[in-house]
C-alpha positions in Angstrom: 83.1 78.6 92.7 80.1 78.5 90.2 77.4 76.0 91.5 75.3 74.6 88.5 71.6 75.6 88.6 70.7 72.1 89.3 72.5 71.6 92.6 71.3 74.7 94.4 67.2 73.7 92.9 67.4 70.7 93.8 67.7 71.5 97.8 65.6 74.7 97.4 62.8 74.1 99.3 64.8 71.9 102.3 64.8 74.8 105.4 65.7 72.2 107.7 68.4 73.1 109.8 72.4 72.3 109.3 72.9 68.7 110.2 76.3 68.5 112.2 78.8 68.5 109.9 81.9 66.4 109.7 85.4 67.5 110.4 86.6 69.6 107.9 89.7 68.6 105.9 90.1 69.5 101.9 88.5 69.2 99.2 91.4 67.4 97.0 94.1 67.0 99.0 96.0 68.2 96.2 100.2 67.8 96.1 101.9 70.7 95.1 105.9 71.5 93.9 108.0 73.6 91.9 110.5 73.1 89.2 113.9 75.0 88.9 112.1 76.8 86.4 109.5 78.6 88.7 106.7 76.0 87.5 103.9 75.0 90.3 103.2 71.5 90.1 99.5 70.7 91.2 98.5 66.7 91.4 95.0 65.4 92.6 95.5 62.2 92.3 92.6 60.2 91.6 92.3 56.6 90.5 88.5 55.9 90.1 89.4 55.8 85.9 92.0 55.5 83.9 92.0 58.8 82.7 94.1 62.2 83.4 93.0 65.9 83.3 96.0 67.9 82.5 95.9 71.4 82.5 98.0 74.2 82.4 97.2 78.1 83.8 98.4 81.3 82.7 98.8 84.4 84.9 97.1 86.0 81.4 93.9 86.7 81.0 92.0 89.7 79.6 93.2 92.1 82.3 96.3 91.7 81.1 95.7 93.5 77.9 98.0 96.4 77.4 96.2 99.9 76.8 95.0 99.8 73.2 95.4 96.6 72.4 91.9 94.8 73.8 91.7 91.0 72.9 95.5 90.3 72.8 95.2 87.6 75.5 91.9 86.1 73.9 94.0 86.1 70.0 97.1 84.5 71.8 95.3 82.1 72.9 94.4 81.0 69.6 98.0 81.1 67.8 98.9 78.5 70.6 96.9 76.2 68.3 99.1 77.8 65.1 102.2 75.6 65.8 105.6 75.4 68.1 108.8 74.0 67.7 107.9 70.5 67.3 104.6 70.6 66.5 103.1 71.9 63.3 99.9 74.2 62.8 96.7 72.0 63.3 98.6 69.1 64.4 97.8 69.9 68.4 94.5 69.2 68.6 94.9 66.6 65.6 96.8 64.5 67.8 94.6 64.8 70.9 91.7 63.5 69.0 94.0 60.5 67.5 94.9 59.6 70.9 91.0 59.8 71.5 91.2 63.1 73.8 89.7 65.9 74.2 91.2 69.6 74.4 90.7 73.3 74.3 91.5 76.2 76.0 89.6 79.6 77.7 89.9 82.6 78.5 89.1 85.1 81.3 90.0 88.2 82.9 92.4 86.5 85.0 94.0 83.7 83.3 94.4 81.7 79.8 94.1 78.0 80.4 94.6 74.8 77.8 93.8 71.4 79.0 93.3 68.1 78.0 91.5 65.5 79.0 92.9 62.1 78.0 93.4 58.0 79.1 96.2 58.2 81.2 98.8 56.2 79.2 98.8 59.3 76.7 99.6 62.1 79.6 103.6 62.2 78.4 102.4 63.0 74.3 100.0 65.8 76.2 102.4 66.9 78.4 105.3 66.7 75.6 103.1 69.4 73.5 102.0 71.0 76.0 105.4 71.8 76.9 106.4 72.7 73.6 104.3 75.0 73.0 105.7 77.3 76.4 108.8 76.7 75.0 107.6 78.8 72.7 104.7 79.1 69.7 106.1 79.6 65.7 103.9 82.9 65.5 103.7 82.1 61.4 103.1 85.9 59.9 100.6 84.3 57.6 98.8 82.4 60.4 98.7 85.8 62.2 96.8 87.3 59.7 94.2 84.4 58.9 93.6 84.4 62.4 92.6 87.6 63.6 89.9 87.5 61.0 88.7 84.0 62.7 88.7 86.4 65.8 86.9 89.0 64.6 84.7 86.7 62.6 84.0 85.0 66.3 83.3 88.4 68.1 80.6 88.7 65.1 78.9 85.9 66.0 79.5 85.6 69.9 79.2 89.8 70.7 77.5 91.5 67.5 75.0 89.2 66.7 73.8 88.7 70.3 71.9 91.1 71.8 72.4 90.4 75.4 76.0 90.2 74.7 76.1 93.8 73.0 74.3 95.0 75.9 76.7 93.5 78.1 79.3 94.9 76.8 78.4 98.3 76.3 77.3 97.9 80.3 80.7 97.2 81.7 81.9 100.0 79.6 79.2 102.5 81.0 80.0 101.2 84.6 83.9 100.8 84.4 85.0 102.7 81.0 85.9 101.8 78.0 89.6 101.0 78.7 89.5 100.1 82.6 90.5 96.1 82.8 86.7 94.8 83.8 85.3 97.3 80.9 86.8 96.4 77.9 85.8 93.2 76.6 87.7 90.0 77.1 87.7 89.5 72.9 88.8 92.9 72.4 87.5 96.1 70.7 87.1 95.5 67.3 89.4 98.5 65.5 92.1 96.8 68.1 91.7 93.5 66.9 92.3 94.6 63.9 95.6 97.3 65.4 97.5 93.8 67.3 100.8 93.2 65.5 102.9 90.3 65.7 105.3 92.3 67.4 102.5 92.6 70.2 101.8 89.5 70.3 105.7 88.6 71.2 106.4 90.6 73.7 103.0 89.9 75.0 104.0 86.1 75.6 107.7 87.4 76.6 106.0 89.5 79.6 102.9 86.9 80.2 104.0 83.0 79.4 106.7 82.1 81.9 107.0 78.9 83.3 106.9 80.9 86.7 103.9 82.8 85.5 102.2 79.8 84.9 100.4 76.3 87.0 100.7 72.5 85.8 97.6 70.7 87.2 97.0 66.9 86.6 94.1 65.1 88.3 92.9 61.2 87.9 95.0 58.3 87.2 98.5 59.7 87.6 101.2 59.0 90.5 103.0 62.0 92.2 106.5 59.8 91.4 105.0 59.4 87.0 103.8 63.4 87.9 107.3 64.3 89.1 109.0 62.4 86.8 107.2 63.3 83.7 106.5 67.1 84.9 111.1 67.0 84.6 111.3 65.4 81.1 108.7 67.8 80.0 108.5 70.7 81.4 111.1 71.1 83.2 113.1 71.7 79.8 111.6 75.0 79.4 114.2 77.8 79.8 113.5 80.3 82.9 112.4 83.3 81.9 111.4 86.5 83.9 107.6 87.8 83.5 106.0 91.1 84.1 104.0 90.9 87.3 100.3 91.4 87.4 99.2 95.4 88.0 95.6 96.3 87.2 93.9 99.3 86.6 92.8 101.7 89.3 89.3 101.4 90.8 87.0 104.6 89.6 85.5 106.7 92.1 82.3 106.7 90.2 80.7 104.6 87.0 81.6 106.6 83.9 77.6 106.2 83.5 75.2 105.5 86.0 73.0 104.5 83.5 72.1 103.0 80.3 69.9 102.3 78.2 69.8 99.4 75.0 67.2 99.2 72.4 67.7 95.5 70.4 64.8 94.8 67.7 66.1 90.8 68.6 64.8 91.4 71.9 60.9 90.5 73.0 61.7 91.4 76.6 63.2 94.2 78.8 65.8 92.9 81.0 67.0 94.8 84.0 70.3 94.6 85.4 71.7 96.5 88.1 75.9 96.2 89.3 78.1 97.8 92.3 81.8 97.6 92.6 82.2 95.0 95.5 85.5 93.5 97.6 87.2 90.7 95.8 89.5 87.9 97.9 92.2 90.3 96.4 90.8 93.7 96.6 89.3 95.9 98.8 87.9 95.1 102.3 88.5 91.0 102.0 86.8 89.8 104.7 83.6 90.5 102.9 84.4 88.0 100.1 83.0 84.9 101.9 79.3 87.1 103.1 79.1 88.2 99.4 79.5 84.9 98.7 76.4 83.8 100.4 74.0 87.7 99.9 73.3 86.4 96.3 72.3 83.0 97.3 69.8 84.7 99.7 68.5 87.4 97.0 68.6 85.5 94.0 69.5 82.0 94.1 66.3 79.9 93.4 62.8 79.9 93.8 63.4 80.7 97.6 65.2 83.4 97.0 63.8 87.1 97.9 63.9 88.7 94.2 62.1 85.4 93.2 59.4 86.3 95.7 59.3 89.8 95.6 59.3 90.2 91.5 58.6 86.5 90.2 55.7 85.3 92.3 54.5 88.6 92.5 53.9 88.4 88.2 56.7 91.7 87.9 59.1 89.7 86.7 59.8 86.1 84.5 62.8 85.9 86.3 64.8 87.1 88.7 68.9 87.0 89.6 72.0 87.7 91.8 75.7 86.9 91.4 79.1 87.6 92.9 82.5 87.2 91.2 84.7 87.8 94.2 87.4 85.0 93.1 89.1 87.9 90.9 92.6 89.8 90.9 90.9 93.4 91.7 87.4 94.7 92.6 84.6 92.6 92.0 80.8 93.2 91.1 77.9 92.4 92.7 74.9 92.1 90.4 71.3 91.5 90.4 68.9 91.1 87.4 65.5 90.7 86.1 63.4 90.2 83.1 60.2 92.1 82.8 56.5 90.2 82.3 54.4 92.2 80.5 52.2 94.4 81.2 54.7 95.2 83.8 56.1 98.7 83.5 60.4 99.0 83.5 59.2 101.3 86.1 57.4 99.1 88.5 60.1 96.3 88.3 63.0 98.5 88.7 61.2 100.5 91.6 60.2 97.0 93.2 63.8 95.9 92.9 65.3 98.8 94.7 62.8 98.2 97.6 64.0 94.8 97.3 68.0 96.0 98.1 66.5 98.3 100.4 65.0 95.9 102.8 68.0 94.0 102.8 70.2 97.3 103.9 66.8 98.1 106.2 66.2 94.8 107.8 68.9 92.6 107.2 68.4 88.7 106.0 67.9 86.5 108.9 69.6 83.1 110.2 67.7 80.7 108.6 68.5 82.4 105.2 72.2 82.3 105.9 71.6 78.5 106.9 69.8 77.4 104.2 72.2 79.2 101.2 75.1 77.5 103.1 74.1 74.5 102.8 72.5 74.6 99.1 75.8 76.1 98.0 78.1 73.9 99.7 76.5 70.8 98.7 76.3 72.2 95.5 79.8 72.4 95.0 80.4 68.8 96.3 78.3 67.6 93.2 80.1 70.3 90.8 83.5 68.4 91.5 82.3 65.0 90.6 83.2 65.8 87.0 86.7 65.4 85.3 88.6 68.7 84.9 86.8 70.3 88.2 89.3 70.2 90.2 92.1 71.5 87.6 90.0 74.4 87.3 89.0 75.3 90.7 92.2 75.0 91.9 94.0 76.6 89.0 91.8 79.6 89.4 92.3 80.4 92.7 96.2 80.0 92.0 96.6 82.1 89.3 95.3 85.0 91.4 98.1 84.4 94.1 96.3 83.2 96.3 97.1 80.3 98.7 96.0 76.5 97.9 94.0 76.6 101.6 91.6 79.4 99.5 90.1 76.4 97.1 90.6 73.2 99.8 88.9 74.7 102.7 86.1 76.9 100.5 83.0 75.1 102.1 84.8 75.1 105.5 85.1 78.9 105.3 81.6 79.5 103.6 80.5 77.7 106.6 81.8 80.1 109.0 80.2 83.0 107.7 78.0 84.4 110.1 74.6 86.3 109.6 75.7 89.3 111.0 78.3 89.3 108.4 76.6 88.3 105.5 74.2 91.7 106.7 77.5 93.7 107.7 79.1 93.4 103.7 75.3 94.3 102.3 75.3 97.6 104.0 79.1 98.2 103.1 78.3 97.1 99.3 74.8 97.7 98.0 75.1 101.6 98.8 78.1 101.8 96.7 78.1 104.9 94.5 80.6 103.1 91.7 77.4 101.7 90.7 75.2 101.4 87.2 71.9 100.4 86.1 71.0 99.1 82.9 68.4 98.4 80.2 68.1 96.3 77.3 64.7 97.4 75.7 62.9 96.2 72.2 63.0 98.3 70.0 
């Protein structure tokens, strides 16, 4: 439910009021089935091109990990490029480009995805490998090896070479602890990189990568009777197999630090960043999820927003932030940041934000706040979906955390609902939360 910078700036300075809105019905209108093997089926069928996004979620991401062994999600994701039963190392995304696709694969804290996007004639060859591959991947012992060091060689260049990374990094750790699921790192601890065994990594996809631990999504230029009967004589060839259900770490009472401090000599400016444990749509009080949605629109989101006029326009800061990741399996964080503009003190800008929370607890936002973030973030996500793939991945994410398919078809007809009074009612129950830490990354 990320809206891209553009759509929320672009309607930043509109304050009109709401027009009426339309009826609300979904946002895809997305089919959905399983096969005797536990398999969802998703299909958005959508014929504007000739072309098919075919995705497939795991109920594996980074939260997953098992004690110890950090990353293991992240590295299986890359030996499902080393080879399956029918399809040799390399050859995957070899034959994607032949057939003039595209493909790769992510990884969060909540799922491992691979997807494809391709002309639509070539959705059985995708869906063939695809298949294949949660059948089950070769696991070569000499691929193993070669490709934890292009692992670690990626967490060199993505995590140890980046100072904001390092920082953030060391932040969750400070706030969560070092082995709590939102504190480790989703590529892993380096000394357990280097401690994951093949052995690991096979049970790992025993417990993780069953066809009923896992989501099929298609969207463009495909039928639901070529869906069905392709999702059969692909798919639906892959054995049952049991899967260890989802169970994540405990919430801490308190941040292991409530502070921290980073000095980078790649860094020209401070950068101040400040997170509170927060309700999720899985965790906690739930009802909150859809105000918390909309409090960082209101604090941070744009040139409107009150830490862009209370730090930015007032010359504290060079810019100013808030976000919200309550789509999650467990408790969420709320976040706001800021970058310092010299001569500014850390002092005066962390003082100034902390007023800046406080007269949200003291005063509450008002209506035409609540009105006007609605609106930007609901159009926003109109435009967001336009693209191929968006769909897959909305829906997949909000799947792969259990929750129900209404949860990603009605999301602007719930965002709409929110209320002011809410939106103020989940600050106060938030923003005071003790399971809180602030940060700094510093020059050195």
């Amino acid at each position: 439910r990320t809206l891209p910078a553009a759509s929320r700036a672009s309607a930043q300075q509109n304050t009109a009021p709401p027009q009426a809105l339309p009826p609300d019905r979904p946002l895809f209108g997305a089919k959905s089935w399983t096969l005797a093997n536990g398999l969802r089926v998703v299909l958005d069928e959508n014929r504007r091109a000739p072309v098919v996004a075919h995705y497939v979620f795991y109920g594996a991401g980074s939260g997953e990990d098992p004690a110890g062994l950090s990353g293991i999600a992240h590295f299986m994701e890359h030996m499902m490029f080393k080879g399956s039963g029918n399809v040799p190392s390399g050859d995957f995304s070899r034959l994607v480009a032949r057939e003039g696709g595209q493909d790769n694969a992510f990884t969060s804290r909540d799922t491992t995805a691979y997807y494809q996007h391709v002309e639509s004639s070539r959705l059985a060859l995708m869906m063939r490998m695809e298949a294949d591959r949660m059948a089950g991947p070769a696991f070569n012992p000499a691929e193993f090896e070669a490709e934890r060091n292009v692992v670690l060689e990626e967490r060199r260049q993505v995590i140890e070479s980046q100072p904001r990374s390092l920082f953030r990094e060391a932040f969750d750790a400070a706030m969560w602890g070092r082995q709590h699921w939102r504190g480790r790192p989703i590529i892993g601890w380096p000394e357990e990189i280097r401690a994951i065994t093949r052995q690991d990594m096979l049970d790992f996809f025993a417990a993780r990568y069953s066809p009923s631990n896992a989501i099929l999504l298609l969207a463009g230029d495909v039928t639901e009777a070529r869906a069905r009967e392709l999702a059969e004589a692909t798919y639906g060839l892959v054995p049952a197999r049991p899967f260890t259900p989802r169970a994540r770490d405990a919430v801490p009472a308190a941040a292991a630090a409530a502070r921290i401090e980073t000095r980078e000599r790649a860094t020209r400016e401070a950068i101040l960043t400040r997170s509170i444990a927060a309700p999720s749509l899985t965790w906690g009080e739930k009802r909150h999820a859809y105000p918390l949605d909309v409090l960082p629109h209101i604090m941070g989101g744009g040139t409107g927003s009150r830490l862009h006029r209370a730090l930015v326009e007032s010359g504290l800061a060079v810019q100013a932030g808030a976000n919200y990741d309550g789509e999650t399996a467990g408790a969420a964080q709320f976040m706001v940041n800021a970058t310092v503009r010299a001569p500014t003190t850390t002092a005066a800008l962390e003082a100034a934000m902390l007023a800046e929370i406080q007269r949200v607890l003291d005063g509450g936002v008002t209506e035409a706040e609540t009105a006007r973030s609605i609106r930007q973030m609901t159009a926003g996500a109109l435009l967001a979906l336009d693209g191929l793939g968006a769909a897959n991945r909305m829906l997949g994410g909000t799947l792969t955390l259990g929750l129900p398919i209404e949860e990603a078809e009605y999301w602007p007809a719930r965002l709409r609902a929110v209320t002011t009074a809410q939106v103020n009612e989940a600050a106060r129950a938030v923003l005071p939360n003790p399971l809180a830490t602030t940060g700094w990354l510093l020059p050195a």
